[in-house]
C-alpha positions in Angstrom: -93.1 89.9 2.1 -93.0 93.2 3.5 -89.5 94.8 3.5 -89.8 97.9 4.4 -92.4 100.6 5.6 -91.9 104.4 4.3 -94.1 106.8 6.1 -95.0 108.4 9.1 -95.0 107.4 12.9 -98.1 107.6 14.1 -97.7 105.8 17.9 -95.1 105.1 20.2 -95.1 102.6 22.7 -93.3 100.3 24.8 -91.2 98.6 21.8 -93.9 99.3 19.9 -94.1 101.3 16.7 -97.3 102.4 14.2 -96.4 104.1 11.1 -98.9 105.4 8.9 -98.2 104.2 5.4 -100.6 106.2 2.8 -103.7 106.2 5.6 -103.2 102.3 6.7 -101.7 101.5 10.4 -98.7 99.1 10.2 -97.8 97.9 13.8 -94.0 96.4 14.7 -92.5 95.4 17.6 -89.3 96.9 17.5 -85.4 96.9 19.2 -84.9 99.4 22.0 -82.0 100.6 19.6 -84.3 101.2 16.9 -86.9 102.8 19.3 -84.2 105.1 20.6 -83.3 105.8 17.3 -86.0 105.9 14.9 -87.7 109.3 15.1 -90.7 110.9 16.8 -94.0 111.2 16.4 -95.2 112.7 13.4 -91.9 112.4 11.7 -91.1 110.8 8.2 -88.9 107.7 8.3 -88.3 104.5 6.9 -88.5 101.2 8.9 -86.5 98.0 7.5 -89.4 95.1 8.3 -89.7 91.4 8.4 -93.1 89.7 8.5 -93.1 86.4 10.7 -96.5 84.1 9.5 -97.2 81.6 11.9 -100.0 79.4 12.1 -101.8 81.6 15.4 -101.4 84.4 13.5 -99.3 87.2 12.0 -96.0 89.4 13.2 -94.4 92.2 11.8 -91.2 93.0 13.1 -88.9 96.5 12.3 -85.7 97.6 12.5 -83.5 100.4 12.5 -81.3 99.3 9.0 -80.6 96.0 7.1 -78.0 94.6 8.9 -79.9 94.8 12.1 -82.5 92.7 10.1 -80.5 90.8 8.7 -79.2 89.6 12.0 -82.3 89.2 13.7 -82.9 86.5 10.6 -79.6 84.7 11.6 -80.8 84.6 15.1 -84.3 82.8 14.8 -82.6 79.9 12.7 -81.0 79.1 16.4 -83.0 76.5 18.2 -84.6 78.1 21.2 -84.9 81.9 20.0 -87.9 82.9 18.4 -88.5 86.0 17.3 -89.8 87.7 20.6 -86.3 86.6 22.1 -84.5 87.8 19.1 -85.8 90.9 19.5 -84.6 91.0 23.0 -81.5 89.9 22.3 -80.7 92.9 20.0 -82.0 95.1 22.7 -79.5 93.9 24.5 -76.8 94.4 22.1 -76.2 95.8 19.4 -76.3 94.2 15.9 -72.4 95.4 15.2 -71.6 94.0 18.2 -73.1 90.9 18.4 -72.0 89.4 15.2 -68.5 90.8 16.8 -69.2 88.7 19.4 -70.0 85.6 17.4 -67.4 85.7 14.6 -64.7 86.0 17.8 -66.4 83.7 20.0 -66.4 86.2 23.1 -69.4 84.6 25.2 -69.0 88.0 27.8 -70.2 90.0 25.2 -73.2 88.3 25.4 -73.6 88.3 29.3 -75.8 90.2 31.0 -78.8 90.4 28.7 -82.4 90.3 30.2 -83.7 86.9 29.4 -80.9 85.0 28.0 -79.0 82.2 29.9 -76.3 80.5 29.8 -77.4 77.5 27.7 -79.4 80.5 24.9 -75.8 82.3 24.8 -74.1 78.8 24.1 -76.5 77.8 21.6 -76.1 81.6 19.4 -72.3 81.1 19.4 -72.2 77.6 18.4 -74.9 77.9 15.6 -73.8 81.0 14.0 -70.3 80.4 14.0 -70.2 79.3 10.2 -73.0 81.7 9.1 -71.5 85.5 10.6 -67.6 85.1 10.0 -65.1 88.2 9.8 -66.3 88.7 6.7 -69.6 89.9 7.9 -67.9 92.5 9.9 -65.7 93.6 7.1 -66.4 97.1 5.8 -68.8 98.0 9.0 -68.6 100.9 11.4 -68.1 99.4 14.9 -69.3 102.1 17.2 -68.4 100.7 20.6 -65.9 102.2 22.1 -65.1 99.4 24.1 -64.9 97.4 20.9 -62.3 99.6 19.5 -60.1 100.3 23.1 -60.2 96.1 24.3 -57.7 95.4 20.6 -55.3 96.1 23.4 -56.1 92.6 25.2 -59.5 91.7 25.0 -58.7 88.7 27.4 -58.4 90.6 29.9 -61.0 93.3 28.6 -63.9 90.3 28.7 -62.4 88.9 32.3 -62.9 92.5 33.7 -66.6 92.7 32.2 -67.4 89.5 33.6 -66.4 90.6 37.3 -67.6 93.7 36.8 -71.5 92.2 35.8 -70.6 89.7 38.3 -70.9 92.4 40.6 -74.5 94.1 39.3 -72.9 96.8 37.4 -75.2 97.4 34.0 -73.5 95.9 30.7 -73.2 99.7 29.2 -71.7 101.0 32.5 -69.5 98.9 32.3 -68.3 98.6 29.0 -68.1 102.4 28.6 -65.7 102.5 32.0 -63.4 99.6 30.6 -63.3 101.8 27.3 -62.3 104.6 29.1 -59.9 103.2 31.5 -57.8 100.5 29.8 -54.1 101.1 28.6 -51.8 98.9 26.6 -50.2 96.7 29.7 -52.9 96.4 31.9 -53.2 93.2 34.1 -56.7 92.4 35.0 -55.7 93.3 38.8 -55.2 97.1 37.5 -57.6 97.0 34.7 -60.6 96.2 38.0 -58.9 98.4 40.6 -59.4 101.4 38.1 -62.6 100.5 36.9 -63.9 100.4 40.5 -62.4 103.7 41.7 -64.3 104.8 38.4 -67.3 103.5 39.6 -66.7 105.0 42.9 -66.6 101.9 44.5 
């Protein structure tokens, strides 16, 4: 098993990274978070890895930090997501986030990512209930601001993001905009009509 690659990138790619590890070319497909995030060319970094064998051949997969591994390994023990889709999945959200989602059972924060219907969505929550509790998120960083603000009522927080992706706004548009405009008290009526005069619409 490969855990982790120390070295230098070498390429970058579509969600595709290269490092150069003492001369030898290691390719993984990556998260766009860890793309985003990762470093530059010709930089020094290290890139957490898992190493999928199958028997058409052989995948290596990296990611930013352990507990965006980590996750990814708790997602392709769903049925239905391999690891191509898992990777997807985490592109779509993040890893603090999604086992947010899943130890809370908010479907919404699952909505909107490229690739994954209704049924996939379904299928994460229900599996992974047992395996990412609260504990998991005990003792992380949450960076989401939308996380943090939607304590308030995230009822009405994840009623607003679904209209609001109901109407073709992007997931982060709209999650940073609920962040920004919801206040203790707000009915979902008042939470959308500011949200839309955010949007300009």
């Amino acid at each position: 098993m490969i855990s982790f690659l120390k070295g230098i990138i070498a390429e970058k790619f579509g969600n595709t990274i290269i490092m150069d590890c003492n001369s030898i070319g290691y390719e993984a497909l990556v998260t766009n978070n860890c793309f985003a995030k990762i470093g530059e060319v010709g930089e020094s970094v290290t890139l957490y890895t898992y190493l999928n064998v199958r028997e058409d051949g052989v995948s290596l997969f990296g990611f930013l930090d352990k507990l965006e591994r980590e996750v990814f390994k708790k997602l392709i023990l769903v049925n239905g997501v391999g690891p191509k889709m898992a990777v997807t999945i985490l592109s779509g959200i993040s890893a603090q986030e999604l086992t947010v989602a899943i130890a809370t059972q908010q479907p919404n924060m699952l909505k909107g990512i490229k690739g994954v219907g209704e049924k996939i969505r379904e299928r994460i929550l229900l599996e992974l209930k047992e395996k990412m509790s609260m504990n998991d998120i005990k003792g992380l960083t949450i960076q989401s601001d939308f996380l943090k603000n939607t304590s308030f009522d995230s009822t009405i927080a994840n009623e607003a993001m679904t209209v609001l992706l109901d109407w073709g706004v992007n997931k982060i548009v709209a999650q940073d905009v609920i962040s920004k405009v919801l206040v203790p008290g707000d009915t979902l009526e008042s939470l959308l009509q500011k949200s839309f005069k955010s949007l300009g619409r």
